[in-house]
GUMIVO-995129 format. One line per 2 residues: number of its first residue (from 0); their letters; for each residue x, y, z of C-alpha. Coordinates in nm, 2 decimals, always signed. Each point is the difference from the previous one (the first is absolute). Layout:
BEGIN
NUM) a) X,Y,Z | ...
//
This chain:
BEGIN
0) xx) +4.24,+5.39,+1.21 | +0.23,-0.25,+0.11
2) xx) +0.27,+0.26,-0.06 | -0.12,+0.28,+0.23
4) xx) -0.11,-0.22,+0.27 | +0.33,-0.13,+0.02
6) xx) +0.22,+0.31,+0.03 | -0.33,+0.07,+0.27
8) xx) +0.08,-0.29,+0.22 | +0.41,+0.04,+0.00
10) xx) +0.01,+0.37,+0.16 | +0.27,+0.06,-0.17
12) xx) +0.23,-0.33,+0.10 | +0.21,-0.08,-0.36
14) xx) +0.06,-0.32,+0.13 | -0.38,-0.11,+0.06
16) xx) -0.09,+0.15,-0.28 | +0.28,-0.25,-0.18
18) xx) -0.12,-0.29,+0.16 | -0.36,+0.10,-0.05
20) xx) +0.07,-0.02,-0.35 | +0.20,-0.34,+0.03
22) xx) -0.30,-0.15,+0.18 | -0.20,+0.09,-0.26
24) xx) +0.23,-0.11,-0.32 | -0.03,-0.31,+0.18
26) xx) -0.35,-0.08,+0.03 | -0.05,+0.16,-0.37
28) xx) +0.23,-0.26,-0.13 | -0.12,-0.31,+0.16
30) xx) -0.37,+0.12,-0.14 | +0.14,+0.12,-0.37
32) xx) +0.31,-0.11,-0.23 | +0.32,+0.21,+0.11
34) xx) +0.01,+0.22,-0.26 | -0.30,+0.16,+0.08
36) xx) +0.00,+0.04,+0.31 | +0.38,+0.15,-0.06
38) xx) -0.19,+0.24,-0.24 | -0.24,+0.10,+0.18
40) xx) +0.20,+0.08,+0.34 | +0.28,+0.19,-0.20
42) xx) -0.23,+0.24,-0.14 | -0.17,+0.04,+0.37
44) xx) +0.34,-0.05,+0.17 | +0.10,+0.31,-0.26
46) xx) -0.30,+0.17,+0.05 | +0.01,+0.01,+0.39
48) xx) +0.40,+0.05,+0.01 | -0.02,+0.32,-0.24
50) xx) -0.30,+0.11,+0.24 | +0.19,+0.02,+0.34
52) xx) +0.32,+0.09,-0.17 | +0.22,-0.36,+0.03
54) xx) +0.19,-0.18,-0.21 | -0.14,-0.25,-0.13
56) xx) +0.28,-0.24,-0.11 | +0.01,-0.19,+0.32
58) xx) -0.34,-0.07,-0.01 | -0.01,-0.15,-0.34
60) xx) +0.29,-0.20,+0.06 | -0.11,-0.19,+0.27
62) xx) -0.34,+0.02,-0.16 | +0.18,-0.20,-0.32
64) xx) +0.10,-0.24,+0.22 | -0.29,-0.07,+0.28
66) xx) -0.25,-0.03,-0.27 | +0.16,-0.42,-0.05
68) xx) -0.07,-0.03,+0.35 | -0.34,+0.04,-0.08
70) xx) -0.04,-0.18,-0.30 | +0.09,-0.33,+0.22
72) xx) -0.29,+0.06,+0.23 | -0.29,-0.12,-0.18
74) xx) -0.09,-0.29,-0.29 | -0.13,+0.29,-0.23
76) xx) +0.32,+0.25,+0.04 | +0.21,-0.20,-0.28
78) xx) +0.01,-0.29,-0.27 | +0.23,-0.15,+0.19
80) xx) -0.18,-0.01,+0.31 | -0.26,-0.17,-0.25
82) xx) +0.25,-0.25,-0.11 | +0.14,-0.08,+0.33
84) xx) -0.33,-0.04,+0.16 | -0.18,-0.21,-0.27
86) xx) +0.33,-0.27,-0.01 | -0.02,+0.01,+0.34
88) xx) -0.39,-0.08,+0.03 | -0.05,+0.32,+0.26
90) xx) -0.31,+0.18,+0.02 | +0.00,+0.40,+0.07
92) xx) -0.05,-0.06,+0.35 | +0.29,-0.26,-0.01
94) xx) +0.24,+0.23,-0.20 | -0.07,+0.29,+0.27
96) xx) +0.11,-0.26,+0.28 | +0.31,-0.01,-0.13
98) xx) +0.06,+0.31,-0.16 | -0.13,+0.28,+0.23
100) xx) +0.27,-0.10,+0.24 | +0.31,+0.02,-0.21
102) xx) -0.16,+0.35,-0.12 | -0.08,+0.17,+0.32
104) xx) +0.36,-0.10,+0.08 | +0.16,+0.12,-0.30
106) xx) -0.19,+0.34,+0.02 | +0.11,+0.06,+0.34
108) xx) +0.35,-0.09,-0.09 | +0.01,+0.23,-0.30
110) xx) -0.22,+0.28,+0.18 | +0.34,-0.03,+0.27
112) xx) +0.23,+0.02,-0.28 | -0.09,+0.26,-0.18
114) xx) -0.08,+0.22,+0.29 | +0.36,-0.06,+0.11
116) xx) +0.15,+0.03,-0.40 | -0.21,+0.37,+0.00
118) xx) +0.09,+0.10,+0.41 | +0.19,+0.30,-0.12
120) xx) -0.33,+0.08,-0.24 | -0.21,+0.00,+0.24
122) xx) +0.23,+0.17,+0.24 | -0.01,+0.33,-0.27
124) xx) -0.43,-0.04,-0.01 | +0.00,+0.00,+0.37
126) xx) -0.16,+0.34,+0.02 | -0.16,+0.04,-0.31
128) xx) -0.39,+0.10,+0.01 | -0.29,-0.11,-0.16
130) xx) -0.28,+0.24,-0.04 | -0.32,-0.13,-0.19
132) xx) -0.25,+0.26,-0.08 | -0.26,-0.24,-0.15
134) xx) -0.24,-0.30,+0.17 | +0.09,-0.30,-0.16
136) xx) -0.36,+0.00,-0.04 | -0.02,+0.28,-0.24
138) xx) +0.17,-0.30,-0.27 | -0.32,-0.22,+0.07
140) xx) -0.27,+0.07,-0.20 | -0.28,-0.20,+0.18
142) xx) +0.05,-0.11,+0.35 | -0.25,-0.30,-0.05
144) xx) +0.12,-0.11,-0.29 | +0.37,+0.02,+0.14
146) xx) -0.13,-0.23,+0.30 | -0.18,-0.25,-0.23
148) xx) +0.29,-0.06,-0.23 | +0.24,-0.03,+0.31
150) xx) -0.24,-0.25,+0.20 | -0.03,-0.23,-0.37
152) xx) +0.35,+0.02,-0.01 | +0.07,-0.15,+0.31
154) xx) -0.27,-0.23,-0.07 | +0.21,-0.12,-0.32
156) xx) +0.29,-0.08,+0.19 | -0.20,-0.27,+0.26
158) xx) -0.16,-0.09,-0.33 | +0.36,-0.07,-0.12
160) xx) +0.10,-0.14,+0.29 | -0.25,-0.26,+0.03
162) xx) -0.11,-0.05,-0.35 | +0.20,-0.37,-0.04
164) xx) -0.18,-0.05,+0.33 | -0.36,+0.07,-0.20
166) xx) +0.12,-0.17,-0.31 | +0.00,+0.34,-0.21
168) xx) +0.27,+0.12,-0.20 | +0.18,+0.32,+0.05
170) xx) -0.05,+0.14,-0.35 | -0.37,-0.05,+0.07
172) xx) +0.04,+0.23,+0.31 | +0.20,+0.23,-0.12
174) xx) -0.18,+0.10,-0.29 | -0.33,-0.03,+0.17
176) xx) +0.07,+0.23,+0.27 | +0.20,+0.22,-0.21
178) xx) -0.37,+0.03,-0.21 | -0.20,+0.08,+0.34
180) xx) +0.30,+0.30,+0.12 | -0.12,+0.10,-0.33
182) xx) -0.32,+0.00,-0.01 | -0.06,+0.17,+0.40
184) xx) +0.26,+0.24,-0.17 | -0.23,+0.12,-0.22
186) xx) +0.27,-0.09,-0.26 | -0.11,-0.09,-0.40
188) xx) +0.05,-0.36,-0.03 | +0.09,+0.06,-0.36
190) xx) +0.23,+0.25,+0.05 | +0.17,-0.19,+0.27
192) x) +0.08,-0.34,-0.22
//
């Protein structure tokens, strides 16, 4: 899904597309450790490349290196953040103060980079054209369940946010709303663990 609607919203611009992809290597990371959110963008980042006809070796490159950008964002994105934020007494709310910052600054600075390192890249994909024949639609299986599972998701990331605020623990709201995707999913609990 999140493959199609992307080369859909670039209209054929390489460079969007790259920082599309960036953008959301990012956000992955700050939410998951960097290794899988490396492994899941490189097979998409391959996937989509191999689709409209790019190399993809730019992409994973700055990918490979982005994806610590995100992993500074947030408390949850790696042990060390943990570390750090538990010698230094900060809640999630306090680490994001601090953090969000340094990161949105350090993603614009390596977005600029690499779009300067790859200028004569980008300069060869200039007129390259992406056709998709499919909806990215045609990948979701139910539209209301798709919605659900997006809206809980969200929901577990205010839940995150403000769950030192609540006096919960982020384990506890992890794996509880990881259970409820599951269950509106119509997934087997069993299966799942």
């Amino acid at each position: 899904f999140i493959a199609l609607k992307t080369i859909k919203v670039v209209k054929n611009n390489v460079r969007f597309l790259f920082i599309i992809f960036l953008f959301l290597v990012t956000i992955s990371s700050a939410f998951l450790d960097n290794i899988a959110a490396m492994l899941i963008f490189a097979a998409l980042t391959f996937t989509v490349c191999r689709y409209v006809g790019i190399d993809p070796k730019p992409f994973i490159i700055a990918e490979a290196v982005i994806v610590n950008v995100g992993g500074i964002m947030l408390l949850i994105s790696s042990i060390p953040n943990i570390i750090v934020a538990q010698a230094a007494h900060l809640s999630f709310l306090d680490f994001v103060r601090i953090s969000l910052p340094l990161g949105l600054l350090l993603f614009a600075t390596t977005v600029a980079f690499c779009l300067f390192l790859f200028h004569e890249y980008f300069e060869t994909c200039k007129y390259r054209s992406f056709r998709v024949g499919i909806s990215e639609w045609s990948v979701v299986k139910d539209k209301k369940i798709f919605y659900r599972v997006a809206v809980l998701f969200g929901l577990t990331i205010l839940l995150l946010l403000f769950a030192d605020e609540f006096g919960v623990r982020k384990s506890f709201v992890t794996i509880s709303m990881a259970v409820v995707m599951g269950l509106v999913a119509g997934e087997d609990l069993e299966e799942m663990w």
